[in-house]
N, C-alpha and C positions, 0 to 999 in steps of 0.2 A: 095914486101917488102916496108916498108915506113920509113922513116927517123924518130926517136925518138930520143931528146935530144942526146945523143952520141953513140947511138945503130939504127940497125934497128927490123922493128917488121914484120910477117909472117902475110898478111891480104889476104884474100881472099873477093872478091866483085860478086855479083850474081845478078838476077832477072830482077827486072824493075828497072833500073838506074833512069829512070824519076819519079819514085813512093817514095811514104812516106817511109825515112830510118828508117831502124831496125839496132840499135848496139847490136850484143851481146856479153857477157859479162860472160866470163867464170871462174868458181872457183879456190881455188888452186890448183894447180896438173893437170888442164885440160889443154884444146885444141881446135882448130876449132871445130874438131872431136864430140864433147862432143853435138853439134846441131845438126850434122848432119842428123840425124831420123826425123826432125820437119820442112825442109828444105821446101819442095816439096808444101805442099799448102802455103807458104806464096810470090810465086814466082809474085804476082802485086806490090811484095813490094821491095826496093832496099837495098839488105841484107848483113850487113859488120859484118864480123867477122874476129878476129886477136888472135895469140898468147901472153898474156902478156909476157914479158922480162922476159927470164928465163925458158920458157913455150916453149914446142912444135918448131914449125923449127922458133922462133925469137931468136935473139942473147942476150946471156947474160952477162949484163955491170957486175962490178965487186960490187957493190950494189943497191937493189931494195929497194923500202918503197911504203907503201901508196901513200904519198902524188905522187910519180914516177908515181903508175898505175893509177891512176887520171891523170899525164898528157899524159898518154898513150891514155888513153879514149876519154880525149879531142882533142889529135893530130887525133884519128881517123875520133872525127865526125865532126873537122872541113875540113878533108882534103876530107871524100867522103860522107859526107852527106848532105842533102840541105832538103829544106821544114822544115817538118813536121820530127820529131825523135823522137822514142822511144828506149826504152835500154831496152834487156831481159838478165834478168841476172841470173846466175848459181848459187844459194850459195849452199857453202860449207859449210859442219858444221864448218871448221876453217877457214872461209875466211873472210876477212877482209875489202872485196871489195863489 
């Protein structure tokens, strides 16, 4: 878990820690869960995935928005990612993110 403005968030960290980070970035209603199938060849790579607030095993503050999972996003790639970043992201037909 990681500390998010007054919450925390469910991240799970894999691969090559030293290698170029991948954030991903899951839709509404998802989960780590939601990458898990695509996991296995990107392992040279240092692979951060999290629950948004609200989402899966992260705690949910009593309101979320946009501009929130933007700084969700950004509390994650600043706290485990370095170098080089990429962000895969999930959309959902309703997602906003």
């Amino acid at each position: 878990m990681i500390q998010a403005n007054n919450y925390k968030l469910y991240t799970e960290q894999e691969g090559n820690s030293g290698g170029p980070s991948i954030l991903f970035i899951h839709g509404l209603g998802g989960t780590t869960n939601t990458f898990q199938p695509i996991l296995s060849p990107l392992q040279d790579f240092n692979l951060i995935r999290f629950d948004f607030a609200g989402h899966g095993r992260s705690e949910t503050p009593e309101k979320t928005s946009i501009d929130s999972y933007v700084e969700d996003c950004e509390g994650q790639s600043t706290s485990l990612a370095h170098d080089l970043l990429f962000f895969l992201i999930h959309h959902h037909h309703f997602s906003n993110v």
